[in-house]
VOPAGU-2260 file (C-alpha; in pm, 1 decimal, decimal comma):
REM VOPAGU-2260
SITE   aa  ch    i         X         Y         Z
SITE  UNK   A    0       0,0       0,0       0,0
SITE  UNK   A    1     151,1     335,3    -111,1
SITE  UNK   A    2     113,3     585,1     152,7
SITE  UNK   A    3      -1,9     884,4     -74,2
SITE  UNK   A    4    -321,1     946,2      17,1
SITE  UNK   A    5    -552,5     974,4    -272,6
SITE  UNK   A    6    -752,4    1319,3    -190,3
SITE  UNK   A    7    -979,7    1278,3    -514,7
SITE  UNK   A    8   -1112,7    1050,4    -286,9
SITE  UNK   A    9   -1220,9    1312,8     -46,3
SITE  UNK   A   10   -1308,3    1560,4    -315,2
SITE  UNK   A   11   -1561,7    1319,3    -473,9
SITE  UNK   A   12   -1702,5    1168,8    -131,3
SITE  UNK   A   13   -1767,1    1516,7     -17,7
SITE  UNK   A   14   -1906,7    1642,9    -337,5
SITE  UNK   A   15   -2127,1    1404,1    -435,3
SITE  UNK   A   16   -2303,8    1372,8    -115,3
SITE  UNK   A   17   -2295,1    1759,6       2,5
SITE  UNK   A   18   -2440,6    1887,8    -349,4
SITE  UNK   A   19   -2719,5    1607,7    -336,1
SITE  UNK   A   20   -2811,4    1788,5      48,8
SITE  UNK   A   21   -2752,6    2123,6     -20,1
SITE  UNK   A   22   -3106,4    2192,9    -159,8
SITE  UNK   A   23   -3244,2    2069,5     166,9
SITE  UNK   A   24   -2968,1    2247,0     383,8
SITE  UNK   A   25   -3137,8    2587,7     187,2
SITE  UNK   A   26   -3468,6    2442,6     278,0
SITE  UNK   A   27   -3385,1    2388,7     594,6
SITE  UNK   A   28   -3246,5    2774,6     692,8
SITE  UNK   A   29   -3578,0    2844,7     466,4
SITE  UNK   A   30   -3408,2    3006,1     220,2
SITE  UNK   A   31   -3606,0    2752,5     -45,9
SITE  UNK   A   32   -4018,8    2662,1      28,9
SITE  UNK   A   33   -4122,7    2306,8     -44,1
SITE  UNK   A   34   -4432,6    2156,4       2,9
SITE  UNK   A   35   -4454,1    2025,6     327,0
SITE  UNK   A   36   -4621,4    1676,2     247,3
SITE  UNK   A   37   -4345,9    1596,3     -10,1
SITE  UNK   A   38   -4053,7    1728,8     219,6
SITE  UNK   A   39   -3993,3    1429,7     431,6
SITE  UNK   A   40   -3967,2    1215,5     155,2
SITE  UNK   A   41   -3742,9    1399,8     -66,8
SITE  UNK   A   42   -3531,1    1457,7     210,5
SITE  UNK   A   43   -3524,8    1106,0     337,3
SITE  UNK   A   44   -3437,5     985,7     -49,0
SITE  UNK   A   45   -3179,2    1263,2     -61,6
SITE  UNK   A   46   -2966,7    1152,9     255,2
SITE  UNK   A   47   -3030,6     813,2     128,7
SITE  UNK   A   48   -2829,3     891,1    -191,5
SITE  UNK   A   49   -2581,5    1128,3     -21,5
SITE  UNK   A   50   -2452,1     852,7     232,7
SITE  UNK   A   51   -2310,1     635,3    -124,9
SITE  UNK   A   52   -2068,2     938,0    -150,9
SITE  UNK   A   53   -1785,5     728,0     -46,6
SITE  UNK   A   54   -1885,9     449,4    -231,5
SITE  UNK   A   55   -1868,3     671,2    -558,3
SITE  UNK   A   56   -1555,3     814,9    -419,7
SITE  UNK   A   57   -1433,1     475,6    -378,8
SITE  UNK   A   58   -1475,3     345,6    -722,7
SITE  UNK   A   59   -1372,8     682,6    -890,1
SITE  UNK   A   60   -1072,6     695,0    -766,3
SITE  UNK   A   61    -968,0     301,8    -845,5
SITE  UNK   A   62   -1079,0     341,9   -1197,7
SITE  UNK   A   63    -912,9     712,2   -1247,1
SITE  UNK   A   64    -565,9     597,0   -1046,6
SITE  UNK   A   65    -570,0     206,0   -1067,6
SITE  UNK   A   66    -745,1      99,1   -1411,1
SITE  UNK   A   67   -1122,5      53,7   -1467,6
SITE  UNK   A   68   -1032,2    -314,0   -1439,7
SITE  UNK   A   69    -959,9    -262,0   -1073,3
SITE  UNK   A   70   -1300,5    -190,2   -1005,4
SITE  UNK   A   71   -1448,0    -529,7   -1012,9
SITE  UNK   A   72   -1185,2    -741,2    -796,8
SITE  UNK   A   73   -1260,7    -458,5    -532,6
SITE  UNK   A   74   -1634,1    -505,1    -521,9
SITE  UNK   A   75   -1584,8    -888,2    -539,9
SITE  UNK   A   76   -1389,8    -823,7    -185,9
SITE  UNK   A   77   -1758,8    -741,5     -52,7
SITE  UNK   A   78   -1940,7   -1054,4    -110,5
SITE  UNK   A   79   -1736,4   -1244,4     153,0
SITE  UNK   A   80   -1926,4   -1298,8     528,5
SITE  UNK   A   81   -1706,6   -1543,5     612,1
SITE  UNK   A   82   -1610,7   -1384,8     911,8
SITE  UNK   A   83   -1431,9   -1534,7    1222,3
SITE  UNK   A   84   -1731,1   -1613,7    1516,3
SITE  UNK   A   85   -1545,9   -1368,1    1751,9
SITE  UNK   A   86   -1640,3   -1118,1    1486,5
SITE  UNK   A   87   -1987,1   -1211,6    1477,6
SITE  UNK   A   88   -2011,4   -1177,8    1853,0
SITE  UNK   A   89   -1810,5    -870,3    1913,8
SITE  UNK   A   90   -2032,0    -682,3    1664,3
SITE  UNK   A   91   -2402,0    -810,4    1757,2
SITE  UNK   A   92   -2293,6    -836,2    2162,0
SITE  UNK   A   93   -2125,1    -511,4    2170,7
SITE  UNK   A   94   -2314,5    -285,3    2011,8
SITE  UNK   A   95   -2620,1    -433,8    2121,9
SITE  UNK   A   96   -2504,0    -414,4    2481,3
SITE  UNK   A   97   -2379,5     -14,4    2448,5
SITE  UNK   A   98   -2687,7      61,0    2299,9
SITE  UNK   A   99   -2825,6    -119,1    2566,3
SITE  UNK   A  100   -2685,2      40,1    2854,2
SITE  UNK   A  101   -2718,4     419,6    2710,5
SITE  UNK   A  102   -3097,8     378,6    2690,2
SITE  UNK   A  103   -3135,7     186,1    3066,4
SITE  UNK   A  104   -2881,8     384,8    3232,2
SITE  UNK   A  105   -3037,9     768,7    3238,1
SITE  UNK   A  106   -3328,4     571,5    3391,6
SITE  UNK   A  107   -3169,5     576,3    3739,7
SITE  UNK   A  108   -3112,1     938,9    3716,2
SITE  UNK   A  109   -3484,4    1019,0    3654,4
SITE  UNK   A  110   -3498,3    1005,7    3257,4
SITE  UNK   A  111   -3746,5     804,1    3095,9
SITE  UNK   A  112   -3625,2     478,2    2909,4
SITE  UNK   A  113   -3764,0     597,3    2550,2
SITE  UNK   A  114   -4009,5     383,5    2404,4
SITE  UNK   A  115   -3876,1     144,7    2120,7
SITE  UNK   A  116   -3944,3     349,9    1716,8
SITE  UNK   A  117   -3978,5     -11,2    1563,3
SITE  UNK   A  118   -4372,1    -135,1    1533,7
SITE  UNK   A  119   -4267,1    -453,6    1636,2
SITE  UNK   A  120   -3942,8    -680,2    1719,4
SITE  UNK   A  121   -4034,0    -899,6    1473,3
SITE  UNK   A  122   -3957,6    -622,6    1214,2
SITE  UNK   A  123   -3570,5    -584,2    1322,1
SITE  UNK   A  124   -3402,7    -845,4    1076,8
SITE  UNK   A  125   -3539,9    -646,0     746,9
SITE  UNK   A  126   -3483,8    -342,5     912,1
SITE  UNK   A  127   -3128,8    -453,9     933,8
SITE  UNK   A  128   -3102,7    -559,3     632,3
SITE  UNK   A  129   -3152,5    -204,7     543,0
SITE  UNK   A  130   -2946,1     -62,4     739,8
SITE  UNK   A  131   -2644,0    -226,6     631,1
SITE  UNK   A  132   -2704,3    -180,8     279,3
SITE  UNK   A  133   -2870,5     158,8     221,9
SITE  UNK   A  134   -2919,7     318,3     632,5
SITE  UNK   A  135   -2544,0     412,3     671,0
SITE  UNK   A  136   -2334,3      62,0     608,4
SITE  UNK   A  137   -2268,3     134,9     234,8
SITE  UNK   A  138   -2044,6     433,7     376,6
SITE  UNK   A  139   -1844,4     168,7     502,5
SITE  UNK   A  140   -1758,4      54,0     104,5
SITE  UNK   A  141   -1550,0     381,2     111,9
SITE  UNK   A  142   -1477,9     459,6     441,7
SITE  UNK   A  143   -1322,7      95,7     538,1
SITE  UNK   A  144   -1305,8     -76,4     248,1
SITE  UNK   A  145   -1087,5     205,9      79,7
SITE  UNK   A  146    -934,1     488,3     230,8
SITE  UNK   A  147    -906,3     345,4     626,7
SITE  UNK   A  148    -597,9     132,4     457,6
SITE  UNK   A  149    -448,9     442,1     337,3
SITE  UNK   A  150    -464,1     636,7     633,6
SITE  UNK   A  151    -356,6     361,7     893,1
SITE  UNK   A  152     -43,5     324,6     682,5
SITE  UNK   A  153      58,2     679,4     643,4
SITE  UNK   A  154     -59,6     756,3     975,1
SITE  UNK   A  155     -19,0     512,0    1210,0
SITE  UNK   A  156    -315,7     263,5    1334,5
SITE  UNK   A  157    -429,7     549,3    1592,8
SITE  UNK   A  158    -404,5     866,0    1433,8
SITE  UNK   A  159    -543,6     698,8    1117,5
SITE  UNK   A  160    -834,5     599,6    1244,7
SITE  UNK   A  161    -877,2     944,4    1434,6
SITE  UNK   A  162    -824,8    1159,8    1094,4
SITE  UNK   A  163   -1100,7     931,5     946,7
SITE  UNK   A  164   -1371,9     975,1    1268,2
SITE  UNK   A  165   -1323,0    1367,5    1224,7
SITE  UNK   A  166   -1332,9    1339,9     834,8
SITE  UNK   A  167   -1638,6    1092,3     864,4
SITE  UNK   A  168   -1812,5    1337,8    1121,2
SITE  UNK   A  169   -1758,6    1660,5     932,6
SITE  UNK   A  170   -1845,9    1472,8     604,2
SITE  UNK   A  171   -2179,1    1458,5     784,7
SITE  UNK   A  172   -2224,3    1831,9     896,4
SITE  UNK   A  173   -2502,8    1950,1     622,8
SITE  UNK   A  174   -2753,8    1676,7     811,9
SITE  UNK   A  175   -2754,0    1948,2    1120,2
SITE  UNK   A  176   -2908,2    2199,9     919,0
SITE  UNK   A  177   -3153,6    1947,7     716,1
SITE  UNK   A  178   -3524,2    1914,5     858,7
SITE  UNK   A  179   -3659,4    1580,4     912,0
SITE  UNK   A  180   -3271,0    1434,5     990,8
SITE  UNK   A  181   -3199,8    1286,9    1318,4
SITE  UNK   A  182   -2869,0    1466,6    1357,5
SITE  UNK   A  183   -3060,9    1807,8    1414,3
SITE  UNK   A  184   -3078,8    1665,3    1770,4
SITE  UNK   A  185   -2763,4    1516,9    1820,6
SITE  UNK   A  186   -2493,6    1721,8    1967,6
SITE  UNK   A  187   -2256,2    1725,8    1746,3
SITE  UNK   A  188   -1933,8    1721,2    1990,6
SITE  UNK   A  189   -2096,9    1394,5    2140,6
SITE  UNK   A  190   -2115,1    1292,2    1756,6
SITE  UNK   A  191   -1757,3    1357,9    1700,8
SITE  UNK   A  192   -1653,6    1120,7    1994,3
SITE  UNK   A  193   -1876,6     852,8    1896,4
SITE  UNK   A  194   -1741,7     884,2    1483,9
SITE  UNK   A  195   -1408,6     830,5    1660,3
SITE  UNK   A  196   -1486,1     520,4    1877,9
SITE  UNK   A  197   -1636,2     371,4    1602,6
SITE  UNK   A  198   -1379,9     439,3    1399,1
SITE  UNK   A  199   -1158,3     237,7    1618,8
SITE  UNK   A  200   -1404,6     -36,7    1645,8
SITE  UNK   A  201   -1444,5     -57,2    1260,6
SITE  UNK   A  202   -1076,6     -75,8    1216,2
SITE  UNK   A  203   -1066,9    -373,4    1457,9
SITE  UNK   A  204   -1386,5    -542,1    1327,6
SITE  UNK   A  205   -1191,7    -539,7     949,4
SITE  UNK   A  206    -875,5    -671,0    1113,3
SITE  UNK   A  207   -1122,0    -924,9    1311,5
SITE  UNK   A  208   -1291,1   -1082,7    1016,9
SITE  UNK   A  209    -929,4   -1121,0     838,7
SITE  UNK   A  210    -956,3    -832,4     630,8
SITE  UNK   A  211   -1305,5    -892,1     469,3
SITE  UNK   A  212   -1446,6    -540,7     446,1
SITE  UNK   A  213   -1795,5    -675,0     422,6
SITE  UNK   A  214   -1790,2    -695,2     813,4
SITE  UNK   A  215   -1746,5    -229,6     867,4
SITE  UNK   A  216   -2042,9    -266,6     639,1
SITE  UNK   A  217   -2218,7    -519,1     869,3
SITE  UNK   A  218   -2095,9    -377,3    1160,5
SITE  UNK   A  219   -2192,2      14,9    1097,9
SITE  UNK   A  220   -2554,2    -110,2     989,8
SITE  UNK   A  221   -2609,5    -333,4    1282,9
SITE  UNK   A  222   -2490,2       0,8    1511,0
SITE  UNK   A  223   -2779,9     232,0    1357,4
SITE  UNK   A  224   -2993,3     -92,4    1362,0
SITE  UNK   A  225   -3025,1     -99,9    1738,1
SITE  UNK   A  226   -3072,9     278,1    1793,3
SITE  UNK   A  227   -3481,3     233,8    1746,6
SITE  UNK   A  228   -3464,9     -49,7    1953,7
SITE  UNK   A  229   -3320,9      94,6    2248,4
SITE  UNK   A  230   -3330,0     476,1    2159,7
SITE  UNK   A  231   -3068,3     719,8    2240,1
SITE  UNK   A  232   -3241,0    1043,7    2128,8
SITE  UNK   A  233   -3531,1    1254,9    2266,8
SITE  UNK   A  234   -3714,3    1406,3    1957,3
SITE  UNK   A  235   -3703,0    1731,7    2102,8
SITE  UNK   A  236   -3428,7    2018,8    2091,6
SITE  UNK   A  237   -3299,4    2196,4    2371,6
SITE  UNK   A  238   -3228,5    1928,0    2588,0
SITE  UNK   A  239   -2993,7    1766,0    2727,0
SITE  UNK   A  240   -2889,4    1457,7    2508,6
SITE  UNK   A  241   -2803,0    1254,8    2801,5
SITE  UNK   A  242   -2860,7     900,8    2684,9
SITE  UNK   A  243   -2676,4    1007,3    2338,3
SITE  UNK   A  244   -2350,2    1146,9    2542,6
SITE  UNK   A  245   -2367,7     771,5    2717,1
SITE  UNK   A  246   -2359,3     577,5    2391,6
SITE  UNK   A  247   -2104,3     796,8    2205,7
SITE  UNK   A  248   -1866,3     789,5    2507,4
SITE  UNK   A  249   -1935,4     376,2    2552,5
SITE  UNK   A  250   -1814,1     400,1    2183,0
SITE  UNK   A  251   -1516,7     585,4    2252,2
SITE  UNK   A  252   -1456,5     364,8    2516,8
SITE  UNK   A  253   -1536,4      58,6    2327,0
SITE  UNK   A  254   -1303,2     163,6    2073,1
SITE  UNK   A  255    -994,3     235,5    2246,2
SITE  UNK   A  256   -1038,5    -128,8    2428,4
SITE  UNK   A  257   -1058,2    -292,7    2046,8
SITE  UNK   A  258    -785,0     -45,7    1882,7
SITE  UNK   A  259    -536,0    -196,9    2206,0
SITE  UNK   A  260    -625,4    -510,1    2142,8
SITE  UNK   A  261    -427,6    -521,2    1790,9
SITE  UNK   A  262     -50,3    -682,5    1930,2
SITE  UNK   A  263      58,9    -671,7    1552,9
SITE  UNK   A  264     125,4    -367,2    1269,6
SITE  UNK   A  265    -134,7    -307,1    1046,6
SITE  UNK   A  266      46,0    -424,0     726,8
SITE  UNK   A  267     104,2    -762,0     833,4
């Protein structure tokens, strides 16, 4: 792996998903009026299409710098979910269990434990399903399965991986200013932290499943799976995002425990 860091990568990532929110950034400050039945919709479809940014900048940059040939062999490297059982386990146990613990926690200190947003348990497998390939884990094609590789080896395994979580959070900015996205009440310093913990969970969860990158994909859908389950946010502004700062500093935490766990360098 050459350590020049391709920044088309960036450039396309960030462009292809900030020009696709924009509009509803403008719609948002209310700059631009839409009709107010079609909004949520749009909106939803919009975010939708601007989290494949780093799956476009992904492939653009292999086919402009490596060969259009390249392309292929790289999305083949997704089909694998072969991955070890520890893998499995660390991703369904541990993010179920943070999750977990940020929504019963706040409930000794007087906050209500938030009712579940799914209609039903029975629901959670397809919504799953979607979450890993279209709610936030097809980031993880560019994310992980391209430019965390990059980073690790011209930075180092920790300052890689902390370069990414503050790219990845900032990369997500526009969604503050978007109505009808659930960032608007997330604080976005408790964000930050968690993009970094996960960050350093994703990097171990790759090295975990022996390099398949289908598992960041599994493993970033399967966190934003369980936030309706046990929720983390009040629907509300202007308060105090208690059970959120719990999960995103269980990340953090979670993450650093992982990231030490590595005995051996990345490139091996």
């Amino acid at each position: 792996m050459e350590k020049q860091i391709p920044l088309r990568f960036f450039a396309i990532t960030f462009l292809w998903s900030w020009l696709l929110w924009f509009p509803f950034v403008l719609i948002g400050l209310g700059v631009v009026q839409m009709n107010n039945d079609l909004r949520p919709y749009l909106t939803m479809a919009a975010i939708i299409l601007g989290a494949f940014g780093p799956a476009v900048g992904a492939l653009y940059s292999i086919k402009t710098l490596q060969g259009k040939s390249d392309v292929k062999p790289f999305l083949k490297t997704f089909l694998s979910i072969n991955f070890r059982w520890k893998t499995w386990v660390s991703i369904i146990g541990v993010l179920g269990f943070a999750n977990f613990l940020a929504w019963y926690l706040p409930g000794f200190f007087g906050y209500e434990r938030l009712p579940m947003l799914l209609p039903t348990i029975f629901v959670f497998p397809i919504y799953w399903l979607l979450m890993i390939l279209f709610g936030g884990g097809q980031e993880e094609i560019g994310w992980r399965g391209y430019i965390m590789p990059y980073l690790e080896s011209k930075y180092g395994l920790w300052y890689g991986n902390i370069v990414l979580g503050i790219v990845w959070a900032l990369w997500h900015a526009p969604l503050w200013f978007i109505t009808d996205a659930f960032q608007t009440y997330m604080p976005f310093s408790a964000f930050l932290i968690g993009c970094i913990g996960l960050s350093f969970f994703l990097s171990w969860v790759v090295k975990s499943s022996n390099h398949k990158p289908m598992s960041a994909l599994v493993a970033h859908g399967t966190s934003n799976a369980f936030m309706p389950v046990f929720p983390s946010l009040v629907m509300a502004t202007g308060v105090f995002q208690l059970h959120f700062w719990i999960l995103e500093i269980l990340m953090l935490g979670i993450g650093i425990v992982t990231l030490l766990s590595i005995n051996k360098p990345v490139d091996s």
